[in-house]
C-alpha positions, -999 to +999 in steps of 0.1 A: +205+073+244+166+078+238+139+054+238+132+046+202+098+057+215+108+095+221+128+091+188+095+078+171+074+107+191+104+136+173+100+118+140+058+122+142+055+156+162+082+173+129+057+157+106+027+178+086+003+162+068+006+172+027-019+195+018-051+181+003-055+189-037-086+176-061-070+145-082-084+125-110-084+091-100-049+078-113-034+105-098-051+098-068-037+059-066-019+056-030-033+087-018-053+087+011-093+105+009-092+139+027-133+141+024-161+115+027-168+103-011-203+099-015-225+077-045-243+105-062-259+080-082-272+046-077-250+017-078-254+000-106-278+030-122-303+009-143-317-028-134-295-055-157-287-085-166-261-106-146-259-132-167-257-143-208-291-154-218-331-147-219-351-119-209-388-137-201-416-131-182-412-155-157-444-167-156-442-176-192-421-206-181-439-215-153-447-246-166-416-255-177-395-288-173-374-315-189-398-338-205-421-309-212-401-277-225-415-244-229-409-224-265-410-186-269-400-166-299-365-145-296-382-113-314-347-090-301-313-088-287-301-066-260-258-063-261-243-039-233-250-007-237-274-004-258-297+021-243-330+013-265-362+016-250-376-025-259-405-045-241-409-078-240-442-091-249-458-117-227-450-155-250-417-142-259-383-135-246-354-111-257-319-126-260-297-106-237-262-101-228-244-096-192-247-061-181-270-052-208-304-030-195-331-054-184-365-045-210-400-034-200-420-064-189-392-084-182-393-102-146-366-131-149-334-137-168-329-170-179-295-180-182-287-194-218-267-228-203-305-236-194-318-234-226-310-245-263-292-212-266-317-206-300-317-178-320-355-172-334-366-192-308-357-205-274-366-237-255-368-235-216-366-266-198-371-251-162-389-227-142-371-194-130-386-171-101-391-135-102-358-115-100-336-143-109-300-131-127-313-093-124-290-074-109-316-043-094-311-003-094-286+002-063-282-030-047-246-024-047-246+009-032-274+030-028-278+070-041-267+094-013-245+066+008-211+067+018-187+053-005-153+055+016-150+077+048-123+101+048-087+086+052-096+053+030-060+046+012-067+046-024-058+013-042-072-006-066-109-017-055-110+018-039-104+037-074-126+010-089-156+018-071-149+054-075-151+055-111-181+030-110-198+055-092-188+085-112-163+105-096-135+113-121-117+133-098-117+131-053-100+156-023-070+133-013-036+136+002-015+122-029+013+101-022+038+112-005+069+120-028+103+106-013+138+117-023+160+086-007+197+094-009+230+076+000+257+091+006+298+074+002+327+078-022+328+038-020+293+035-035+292+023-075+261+017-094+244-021-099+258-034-131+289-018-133+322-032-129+334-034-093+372-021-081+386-027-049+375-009-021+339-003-039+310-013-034+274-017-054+245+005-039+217-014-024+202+013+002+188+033-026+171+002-041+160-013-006+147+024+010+131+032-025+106-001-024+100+007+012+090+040+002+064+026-020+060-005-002+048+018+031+027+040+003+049+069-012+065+075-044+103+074-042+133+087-065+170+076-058+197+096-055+238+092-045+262+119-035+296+116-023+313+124+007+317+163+001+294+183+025+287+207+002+274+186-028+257+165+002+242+199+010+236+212-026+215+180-031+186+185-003+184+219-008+172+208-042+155+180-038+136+201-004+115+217-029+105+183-048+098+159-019+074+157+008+102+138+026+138+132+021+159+100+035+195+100+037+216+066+044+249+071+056+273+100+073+256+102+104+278+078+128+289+093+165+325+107+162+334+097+125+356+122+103+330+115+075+299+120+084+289+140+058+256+141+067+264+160+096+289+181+086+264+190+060+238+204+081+260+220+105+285+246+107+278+275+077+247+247+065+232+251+094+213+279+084+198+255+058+183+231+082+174+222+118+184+191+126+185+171+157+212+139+163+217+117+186+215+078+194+185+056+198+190+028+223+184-002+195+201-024+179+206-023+148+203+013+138+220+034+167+227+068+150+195+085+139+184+120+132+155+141+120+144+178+116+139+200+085+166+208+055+166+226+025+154+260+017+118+245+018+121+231+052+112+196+041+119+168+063+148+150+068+155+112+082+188+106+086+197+069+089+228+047+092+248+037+061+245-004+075+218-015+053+200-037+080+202-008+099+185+012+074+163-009+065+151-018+104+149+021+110+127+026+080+102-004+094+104+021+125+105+054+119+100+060+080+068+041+073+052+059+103+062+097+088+049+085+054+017+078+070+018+109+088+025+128+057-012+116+044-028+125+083-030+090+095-024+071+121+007+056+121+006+016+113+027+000+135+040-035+123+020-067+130+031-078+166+027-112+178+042-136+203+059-163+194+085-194+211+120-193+199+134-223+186+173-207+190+189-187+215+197-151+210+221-125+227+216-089+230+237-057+245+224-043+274+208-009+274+194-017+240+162-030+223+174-055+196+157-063+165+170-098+154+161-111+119+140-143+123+114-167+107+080-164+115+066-201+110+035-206+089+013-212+117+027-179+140+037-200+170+078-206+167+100-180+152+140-191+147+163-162+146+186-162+117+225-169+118+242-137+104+225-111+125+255-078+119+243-052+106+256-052+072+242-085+066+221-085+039+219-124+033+198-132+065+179-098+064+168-110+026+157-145+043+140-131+074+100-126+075+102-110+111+121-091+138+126-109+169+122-080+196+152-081+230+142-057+254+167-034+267+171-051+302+178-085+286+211-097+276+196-132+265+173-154+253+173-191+254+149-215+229+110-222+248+107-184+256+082-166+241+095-131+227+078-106+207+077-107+175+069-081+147+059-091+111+078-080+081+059-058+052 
């Protein structure tokens, strides 16, 4: 059997990176900056109000206090956005709104819950300093400085300051596209009524929110337990996915792996595919290589849905992150004490489905630990990790343990 290490290493040495294309920014969401982005402009582009209230000369109000206010005529109003050229006169003030474009002359903003909040005319009951509620040209970012470095995943706050700094469109790795596919006569839809010897999908459900859990896109897909409609179905899908993943038909010795039979034999010109089992438990039976006539790759993993789902955690979120050139992100490992005891095959790495406490110390491994068990994998924050020279564990070690996404 291999390491899951050298399994890992043939996943991520099959794997290129997407080509980089020019996207407008909501095409651009989950991709991953192939370029530096840089602010071209100033950040914010124009000094302005950060707050609801009075444009002043501050020392107009010097002078100001409770039992001795300070009056100045209100001889304008400034709403966001409007791009006037005003001044403000020394012994007045402006009435201006948040974001709007501080006027000439103007030194202070008062905010309008310390004054009367007048109209024609305001009364200031307190001094303000120089600068105060003005939000100055560039303080956020600066012209000519580094927005986000190349390989900055794109989410929300990262689009955000993109468009606040002017870029409609960036160089980025979009998100990888992911055809995930089960294979099984036995499999029925969600929904629909159930016969005997059936059974509702969940792999396409659970592998698809991976997919976009881990960064990708993801369609879902079923096919039977012909070889040639298992075949028919990545060749097409090849051309419209940066990845496909298959669940199912891959077992050692079965007489329907259709997977397998699929990509052998006369569809073996179609792909080249490596199988072969990965010392860990759950998730034995694994494959990769390329498929399709557009030689896209191909993870091939067990039909058991914890055993899917624990091979995605470790071999399908690192080729999505190698699909957009980075680094692969391992999951968060800690150490914790067991409060149970666990048993493992030897020869194997386990990966037991626990609970991680709040404060990261204990972790309990969960009863219902088979592989088709989707009841404690459900429950379980974290995968208690049995090295493949131990058999046991007893509660008080400490084991290593690796955080759920």
């Amino acid at each position: 059997m291999d390491p899951v290490e050298a399994h890992l290493a043939r996943v991520l040495a099959g794997i290129r990176p997407i080509e980089p294309a020019r996207l407008g920014l909501e095409a651009a969401q989950g991709g991953v900056l192939a370029a530096d982005a840089v602010a071209t402009t100033p950040l914010p582009s124009f000094d302005n109000s950060s707050m609801d209230g009075y444009a002043v000369h501050a020392s107009d109000i010097a002078a100001a206090a409770a039992e001795a206010p300070v009056t100045l005529p209100v001889t304008d109003q400034i709403p966001a956005g409007d791009i006037r050229a005003v001044t403000v006169a020394p012994g007045t003030c402006m009435r201006i709104m948040t974001g709007a474009m501080i006027p000439g002359g103007a030194d202070a903003v008062v905010p309008v819950e310390w004054t009367d909040g007048g109209n024609r005319q305001a009364r200031f009951s307190r001094p303000v300093p120089k600068g105060n509620s003005i939000r100055l040209i560039g303080d956020d970012v600066a012209a000519g400085t580094l927005l986000l470095p190349e390989g900055t995943r794109l989410g929300p706050a990262q689009l955000a300051l993109l468009a606040a700094s002017g870029h409609g469109s960036v160089l980025a790795r979009a998100a990888p596209r992911v055809a995930v596919i089960a294979t099984g006569n036995e499999l029925s839809e969600p929904g629909s009524p159930l016969v005997p010897g059936r059974i509702w999908d969940s792999n396409t459900y659970m592998l698809a929110a991976a997919v976009r859990q881990a960064g990708g896109t993801a369609t879902r897909h079923r096919a039977g337990d012909d070889p040639e409609t298992v075949l028919a179905l990545i060749d097409e899908l090849s051309a419209q996915a940066d990845l496909l993943i298959t669940s199912g038909g891959v077992s050692m010795g079965g007489e329907h792996d259709v997977v397998k039979a699929a990509l052998s034999g006369s569809g073996a010109a179609m792909a080249d595919m490596h199988f072969g089992k990965v010392a860990m438990q759950p998730g034995m039976p694994q494959g990769f290589g390329v498929a399709g006539r557009a030689r896209t790759p191909l993870l091939t993993l067990p039909g058991n849905p914890v055993s899917a789902y624990v091979s995605f955690c470790l071999f399908g979120r690192p080729a999505i992150d190698a699909l957009q050139g980075l680094a692969p992100r391992p999951l968060p490992s800690r150490r914790a004490e067991l409060t149970g005891s666990l048993r493992s095959p030897a020869g194997r790495r386990s990966f037991m489905r626990g609970i991680l406490a709040p404060d990261a110390a204990t972790v309990t491994p969960l009863t219902g630990q088979g592989s088709h068990q989707l009841g404690a994998l459900a429950r379980a924050n974290a995968l208690i990790v049995v090295p493949e020279h131990v058999t046991g564990m007893e509660p008080g070690e400490v084991a290593d343990v690796l955080s759920l996404p």
